[in-house]
C-alpha positions in Angstrom: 23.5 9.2 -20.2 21.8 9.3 -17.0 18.4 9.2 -15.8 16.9 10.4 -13.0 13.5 9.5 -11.5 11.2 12.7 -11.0 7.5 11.0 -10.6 6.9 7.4 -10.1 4.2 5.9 -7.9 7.1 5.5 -5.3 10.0 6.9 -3.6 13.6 5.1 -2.5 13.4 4.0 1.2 15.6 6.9 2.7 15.1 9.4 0.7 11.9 12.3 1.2 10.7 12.9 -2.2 6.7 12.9 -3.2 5.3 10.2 -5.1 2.1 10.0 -7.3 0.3 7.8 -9.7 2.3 9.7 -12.3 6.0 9.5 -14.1 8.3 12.0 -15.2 12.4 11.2 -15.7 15.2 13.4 -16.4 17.6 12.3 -19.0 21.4 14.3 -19.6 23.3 13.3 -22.0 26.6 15.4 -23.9 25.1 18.4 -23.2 21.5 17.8 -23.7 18.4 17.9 -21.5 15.5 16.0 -21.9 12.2 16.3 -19.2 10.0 12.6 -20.0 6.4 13.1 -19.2 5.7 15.8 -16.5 3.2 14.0 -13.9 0.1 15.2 -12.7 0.9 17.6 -10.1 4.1 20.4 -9.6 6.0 17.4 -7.4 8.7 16.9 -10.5 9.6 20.7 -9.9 9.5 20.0 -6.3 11.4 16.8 -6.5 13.9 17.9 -8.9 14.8 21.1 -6.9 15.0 18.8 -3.5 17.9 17.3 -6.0 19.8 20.2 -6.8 18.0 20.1 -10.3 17.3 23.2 -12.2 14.8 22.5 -15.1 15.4 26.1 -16.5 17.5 24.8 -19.1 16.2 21.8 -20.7 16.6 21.2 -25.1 13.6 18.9 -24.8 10.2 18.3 -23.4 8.8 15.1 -24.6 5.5 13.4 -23.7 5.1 10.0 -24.3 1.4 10.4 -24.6 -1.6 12.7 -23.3 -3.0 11.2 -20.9 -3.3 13.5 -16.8 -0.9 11.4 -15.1 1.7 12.3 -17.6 1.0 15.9 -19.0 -1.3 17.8 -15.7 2.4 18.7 -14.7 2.9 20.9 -18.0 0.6 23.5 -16.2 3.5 24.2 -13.8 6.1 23.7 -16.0 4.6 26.8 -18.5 4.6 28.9 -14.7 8.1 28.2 -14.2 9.1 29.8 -17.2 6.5 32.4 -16.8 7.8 33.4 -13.4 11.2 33.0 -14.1 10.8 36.1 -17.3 9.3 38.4 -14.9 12.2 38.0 -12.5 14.3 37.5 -15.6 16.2 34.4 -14.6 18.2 32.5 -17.5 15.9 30.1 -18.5 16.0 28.3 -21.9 12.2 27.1 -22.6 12.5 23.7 -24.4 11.2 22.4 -27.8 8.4 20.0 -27.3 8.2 16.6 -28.9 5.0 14.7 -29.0 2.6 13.0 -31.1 0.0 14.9 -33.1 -2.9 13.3 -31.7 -1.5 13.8 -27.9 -3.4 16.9 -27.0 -7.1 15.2 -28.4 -9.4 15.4 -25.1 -9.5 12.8 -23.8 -12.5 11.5 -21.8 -14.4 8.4 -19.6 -17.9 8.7 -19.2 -16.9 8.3 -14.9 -14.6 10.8 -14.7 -14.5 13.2 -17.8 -11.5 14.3 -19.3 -8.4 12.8 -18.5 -6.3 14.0 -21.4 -4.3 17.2 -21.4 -5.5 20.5 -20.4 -3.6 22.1 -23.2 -4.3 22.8 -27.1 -1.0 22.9 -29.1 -2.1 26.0 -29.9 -1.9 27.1 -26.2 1.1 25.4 -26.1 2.5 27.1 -28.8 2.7 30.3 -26.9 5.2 29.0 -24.5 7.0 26.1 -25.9 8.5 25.6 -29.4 6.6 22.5 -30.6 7.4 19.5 -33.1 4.7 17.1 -33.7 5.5 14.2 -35.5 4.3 10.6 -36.3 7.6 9.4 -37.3 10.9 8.6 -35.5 12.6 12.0 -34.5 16.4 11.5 -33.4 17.3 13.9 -30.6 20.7 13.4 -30.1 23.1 11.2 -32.3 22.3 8.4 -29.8 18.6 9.4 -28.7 15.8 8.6 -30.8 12.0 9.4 -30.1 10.2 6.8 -31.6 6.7 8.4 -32.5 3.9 5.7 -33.2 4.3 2.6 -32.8 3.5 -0.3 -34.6 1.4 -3.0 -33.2 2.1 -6.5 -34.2 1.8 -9.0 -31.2 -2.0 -10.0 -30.8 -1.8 -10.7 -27.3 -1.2 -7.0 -26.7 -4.3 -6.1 -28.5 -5.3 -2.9 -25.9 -8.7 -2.4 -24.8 -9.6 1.8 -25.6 -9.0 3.8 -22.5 -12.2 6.2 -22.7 -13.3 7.9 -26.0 -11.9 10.8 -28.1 -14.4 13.1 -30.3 -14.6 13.7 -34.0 -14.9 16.7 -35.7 -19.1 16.1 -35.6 -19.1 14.6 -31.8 -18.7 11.6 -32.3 -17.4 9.4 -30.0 -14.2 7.0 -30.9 -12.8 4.7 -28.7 -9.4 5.8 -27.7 -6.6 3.2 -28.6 -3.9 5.9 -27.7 -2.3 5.7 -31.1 -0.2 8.6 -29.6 1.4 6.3 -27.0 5.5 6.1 -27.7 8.6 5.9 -26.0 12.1 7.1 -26.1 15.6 4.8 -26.7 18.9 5.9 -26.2 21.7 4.0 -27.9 24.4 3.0 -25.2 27.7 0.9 -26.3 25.9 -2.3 -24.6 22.6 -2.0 -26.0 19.4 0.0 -26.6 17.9 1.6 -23.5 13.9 1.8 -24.1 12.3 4.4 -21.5 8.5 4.2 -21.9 5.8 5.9 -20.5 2.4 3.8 -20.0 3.5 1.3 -22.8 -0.3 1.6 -24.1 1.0 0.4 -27.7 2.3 -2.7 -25.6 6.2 -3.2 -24.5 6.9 -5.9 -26.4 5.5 -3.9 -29.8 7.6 -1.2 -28.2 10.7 -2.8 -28.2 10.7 -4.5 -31.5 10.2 -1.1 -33.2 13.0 0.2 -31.3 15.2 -2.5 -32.4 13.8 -2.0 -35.7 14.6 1.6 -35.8 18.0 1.8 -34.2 19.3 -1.5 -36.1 20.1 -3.1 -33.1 18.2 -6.3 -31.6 20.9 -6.4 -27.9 18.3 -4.4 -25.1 20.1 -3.4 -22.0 17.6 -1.9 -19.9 13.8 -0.9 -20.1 12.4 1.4 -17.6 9.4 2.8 -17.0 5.6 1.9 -17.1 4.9 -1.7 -18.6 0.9 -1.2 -18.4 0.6 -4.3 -17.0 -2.5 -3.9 -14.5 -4.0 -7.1 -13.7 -3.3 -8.5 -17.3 -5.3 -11.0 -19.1 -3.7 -14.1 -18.6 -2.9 -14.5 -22.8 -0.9 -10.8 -22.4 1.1 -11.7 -19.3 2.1 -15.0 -20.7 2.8 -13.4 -24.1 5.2 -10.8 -22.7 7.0 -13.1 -20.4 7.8 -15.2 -23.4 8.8 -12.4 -25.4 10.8 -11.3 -22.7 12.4 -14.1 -21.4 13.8 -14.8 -25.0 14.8 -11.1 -25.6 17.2 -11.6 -22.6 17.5 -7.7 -21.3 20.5 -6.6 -19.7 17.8 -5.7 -16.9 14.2 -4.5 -16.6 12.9 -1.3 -14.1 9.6 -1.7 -14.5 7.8 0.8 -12.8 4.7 3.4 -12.6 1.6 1.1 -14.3 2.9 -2.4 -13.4 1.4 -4.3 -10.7 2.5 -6.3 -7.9 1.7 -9.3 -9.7 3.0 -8.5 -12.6 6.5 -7.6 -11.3 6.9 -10.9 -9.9 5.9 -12.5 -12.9 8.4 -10.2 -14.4 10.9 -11.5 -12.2 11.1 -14.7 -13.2 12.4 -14.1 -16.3 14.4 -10.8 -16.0 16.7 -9.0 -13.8 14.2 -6.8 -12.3 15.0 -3.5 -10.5 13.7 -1.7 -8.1 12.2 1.6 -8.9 11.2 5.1 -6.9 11.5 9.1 -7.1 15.3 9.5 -6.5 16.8 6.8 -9.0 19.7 7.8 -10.7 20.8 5.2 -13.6 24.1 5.9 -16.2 24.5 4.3 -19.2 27.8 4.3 -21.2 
């Protein structure tokens, strides 16, 4: 399998590509084509064309939760396919796999909404979709892992803004729709996570739990570890100095801080827009 960078907060030294608060990876494996999380802006399109990547042809579109920095992109994505039928292009519009609570609005009382833009509905008129809430395998060796269970305490998440009931209510926002993918490779379980709202270590253990296999070679993407309490960083570098990954890329929503703390008990990676990793 391999997996390209799109979005991430940062590029490779040497190599012109956009960057943004955002994430979005590319993921081919035996045929299939899988777009991770879209960004906020159209720079995965731009970014993937300055590749020599066509994302005309993709089996999958998978969010790993609604939040802007991970779905604004899908506002480009629909124009794509939109402006590749009227100049009839081959295009093959992908099934979409996400959570059925990742299209809620969600909002901050500073900023307003920062969930997606689109209603499933809306969606619906351009992409095939598949909500679920349990484990969807993609592939024979690619799993999405729907919600997650949360058992460590000291990952306990503080809501992110508010979501409102039926009546107008507002509910804190936990992001129950938070997941991630994992793609079994011969060495181990490769967990690629969005924001990691449901916490990495709960993320990991129900990965393990799902694919039957406890050896983790890599985990890349956002560790949503943003000037931590000092209870969760010391909690996850326990957990993860006892899990023993092959190696971490930690990336997107992990500080500075953070990835040195990281470092001291895994093989940390560097990370940027341009990253191409295979796994066998």
């Amino acid at each position: 399998m391999k997996l390209t960078v799109l979005v991430d907060n940062n590029t490779l030294i040497d190599r012109y590509f956009f960057a943004e608060p955002g994430l979005s990876f590319l993921l081919e494996d035996s045929g299939i084509r899988v777009l991770f999380d879209t960004g906020y802006s159209d720079i995965f399109l731009t970014n993937a064309r300055k590749m020599g990547l066509s994302l005309l042809d993709l089996d999958y579109l998978v969010l790993s939760h609604g939040h802007l920095d991970h779905t604004w992109g899908l506002e480009h994505l629909v124009r794509l396919f939109t402006e590749a039928g009227i100049e009839r292009l081959p295009s093959r519009p992908p099934v979409l796999i996400a959570h059925p609570l990742a299209f809620e609005s969600k909002k901050t009382e500073e900023i307003g909404e920062i969930g997606s833009l689109f209603t499933p509905k809306k969606l619906s008129e351009h992409f095939r979709l598949q909500l679920s809430s349990t484990p969807l395998w993609l592939s024979e060796k690619l799993v999405f892992l729907e919600e997650i269970p949360r058992k460590f305490t000291f990952e306990a998440e503080t809501a992110v803004g508010y979501v409102q009931d039926s009546e107008g209510n507002k509910i804190p926002d936990l992001l129950p729709d938070d997941t991630a993918l994992v793609y079994r490779a011969e060495a181990g379980l490769v967990i690629i996570t969005g924001c990691s709202h449901s916490g990495i270590c709960n993320i990991t253990e129900y990965a393990k739990e799902v694919c039957g296999d406890s050896r983790v070679l890599d985990i890349v993407g956002g560790f949503h570890l943003l000037e931590p309490s000092e209870e969760r960083m010391r909690g996850t570098l326990e957990y993860l100095k006892k899990l023993d990954p092959g190696c971490v890329h930690a990336c997107h929503c992990t500080d500075l801080n953070s990835k040195i703390e990281l470092s001291k008990v895994c093989r940390l990676k560097e990370v940027g827009v341009g990253l191409q990793i295979e796994y066998f």
